[in-house]
N, C-alpha and C positions, 0 to 999 in steps of 0.2 A: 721187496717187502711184502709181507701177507697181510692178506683183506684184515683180518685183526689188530694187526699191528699196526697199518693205516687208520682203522678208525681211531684205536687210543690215540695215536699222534695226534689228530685232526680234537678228539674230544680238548687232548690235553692243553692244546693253542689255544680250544677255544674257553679253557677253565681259565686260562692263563691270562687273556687278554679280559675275561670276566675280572679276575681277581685284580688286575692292574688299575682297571678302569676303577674298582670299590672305595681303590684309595687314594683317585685322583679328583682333583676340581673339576667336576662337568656340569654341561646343562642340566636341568629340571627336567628331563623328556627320557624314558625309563623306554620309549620307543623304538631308539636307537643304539646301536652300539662305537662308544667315541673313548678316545687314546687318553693317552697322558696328558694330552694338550688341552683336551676339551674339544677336540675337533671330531669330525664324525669321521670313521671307520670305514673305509672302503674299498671296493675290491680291485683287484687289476684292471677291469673294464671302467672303473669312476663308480662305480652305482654303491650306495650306502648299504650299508650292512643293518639290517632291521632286527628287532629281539622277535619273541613269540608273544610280546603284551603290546605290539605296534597296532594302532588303529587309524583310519584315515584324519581323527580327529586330533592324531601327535603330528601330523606332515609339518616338514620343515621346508620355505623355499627353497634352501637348497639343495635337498633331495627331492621331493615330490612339490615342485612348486604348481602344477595344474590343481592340488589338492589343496593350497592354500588362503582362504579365504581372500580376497584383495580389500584393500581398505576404500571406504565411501568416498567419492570423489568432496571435494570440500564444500558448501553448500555457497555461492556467492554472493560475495557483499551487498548487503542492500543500497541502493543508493540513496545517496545522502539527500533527506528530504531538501525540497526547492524551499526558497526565506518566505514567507507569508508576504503577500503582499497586502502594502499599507492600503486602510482602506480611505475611499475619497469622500470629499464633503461639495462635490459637483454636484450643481443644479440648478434651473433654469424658471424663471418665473415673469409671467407678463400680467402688465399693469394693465387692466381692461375692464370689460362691464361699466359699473357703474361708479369705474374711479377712470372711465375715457377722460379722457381731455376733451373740452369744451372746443369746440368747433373753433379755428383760428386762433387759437390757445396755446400758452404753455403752461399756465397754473396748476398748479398738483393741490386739487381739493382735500376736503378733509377723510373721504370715503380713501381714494387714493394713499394717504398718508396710513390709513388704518390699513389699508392691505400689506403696506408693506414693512410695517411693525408683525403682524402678524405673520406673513409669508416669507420674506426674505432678514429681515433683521434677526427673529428668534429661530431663523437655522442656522444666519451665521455664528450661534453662541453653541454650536456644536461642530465648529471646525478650530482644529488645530492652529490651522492659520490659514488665512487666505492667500493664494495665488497671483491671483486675476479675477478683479468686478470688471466685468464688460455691458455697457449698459446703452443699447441701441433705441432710439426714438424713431417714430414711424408717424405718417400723418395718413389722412384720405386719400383721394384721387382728383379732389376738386379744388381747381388752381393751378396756375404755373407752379414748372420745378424748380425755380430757384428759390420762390416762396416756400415753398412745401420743405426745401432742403434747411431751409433757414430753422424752419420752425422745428424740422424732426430734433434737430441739434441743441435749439432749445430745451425741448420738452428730456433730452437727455440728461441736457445739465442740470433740471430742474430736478432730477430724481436723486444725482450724484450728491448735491448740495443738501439734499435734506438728508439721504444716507450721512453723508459727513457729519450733518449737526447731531447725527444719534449717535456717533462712536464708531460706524464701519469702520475698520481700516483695510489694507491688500498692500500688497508688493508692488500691486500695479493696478491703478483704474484706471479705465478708456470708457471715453464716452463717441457715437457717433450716432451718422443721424442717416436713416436711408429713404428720407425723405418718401415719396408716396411707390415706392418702387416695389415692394414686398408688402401686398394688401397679404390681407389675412384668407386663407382658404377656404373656399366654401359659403365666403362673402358677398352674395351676388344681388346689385343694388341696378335697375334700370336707370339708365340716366335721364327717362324723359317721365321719371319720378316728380311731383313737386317740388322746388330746392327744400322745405322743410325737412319733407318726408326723406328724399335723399339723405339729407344731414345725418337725419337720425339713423337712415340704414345703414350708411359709413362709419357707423360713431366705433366698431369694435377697431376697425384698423388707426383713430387713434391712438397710440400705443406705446410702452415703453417696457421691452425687453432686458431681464436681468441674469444674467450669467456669471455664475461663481464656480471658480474650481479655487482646488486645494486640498488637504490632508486632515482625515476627521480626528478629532482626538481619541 
């Protein structure tokens, strides 16, 4: 066949396969040249048959996939916030100064009684609910222990019973007494003091410790 006659042929396949494609269902990509099927065009080696309006921004994965933008990896889930934790109506308060207990005592004066209207009763009216009143009695250092243990136990009860007659309630009250075992720190009283003067330097470690936990409303 002569060079002329080869290229008609060649034009004429390719008016041919132009005109097939005009009046078939294809993609939207004017890029490429694709059959009757909608499929892409290609040559004996696999490679896609391109028009002359192809630009890198028509690439199809499946002809030029190094050309085709990849999609963003997915951004990951946030983690699922942790629950709030409830907040607490813990707090710790000691009966001292000038609501001590009276030397070989367990009376809970009238200072005493105002402190703990004041400091323990009107914080209990911001809990939820009580837990645990734990309510520890302490004495001096002057005296035997079984005295001193007698007394710290009192001067507990004497705290519990009047919290009770004001409405405290808890899940659970404990009363104990640790007798002269946990003086208060920084307490430092000679013992060849006067006994007066002793008395009075001891007076903070009589004592009655108040411990509340529980859930604030």
């Amino acid at each position: 066949m002569k060079p002329a006659n080869l290229t008609n042929t060649l034009l004429a396949v390719a008016l041919g396969l132009s005109a097939t494609v005009a009046g078939a269902q294809v993609p939207n990509n004017d890029g490429y040249l694709f059959d009757t099927r909608g499929l892409v065009a290609k040559s004996g080696f696999g490679l896609c048959w391109k028009t002359t309006r192809w630009t890198p921004a028509m690439a199809i994965a499946e002809c030029d996939p190094e050309l085709v933008k990849k999609p963003e990896p997915a951004a990951p889930a946030a983690p699922a916030a942790a629950p709030a934790k409830p907040k607490a109506c813990n707090f710790t308060y000691s009966l001292q100064n000038d609501a001590t207990f009276t030397f070989g005592k367990a009376d809970l004066n009238a200072a005493g009684k105002d402190q703990l209207d004041k400091n323990v009763l009107a914080k209990l009216d911001s809990c939820a609910s009580v837990k645990l009143l734990l309510i520890t009695g302490h004495t001096d250092r002057i005296g035997g222990h079984q005295v001193n243990q007698k007394l710290s136990e009192k001067r507990a009860d004497a705290v519990k019973a009047y919290l009770a007659s004001k409405g405290a309630k808890a899940d659970a009250v404990e009363t104990m007494g640790a007798g002269k075992t946990q003086p208060v720190p920084g307490v430092k009283c000679d013992d060849k003091l006067p006994r007066k003067k002793l008395i009075e330097c001891l007076a903070p470690n009589r004592r009655v410790v108040i411990e509340v936990q529980g859930p604030a409303k």
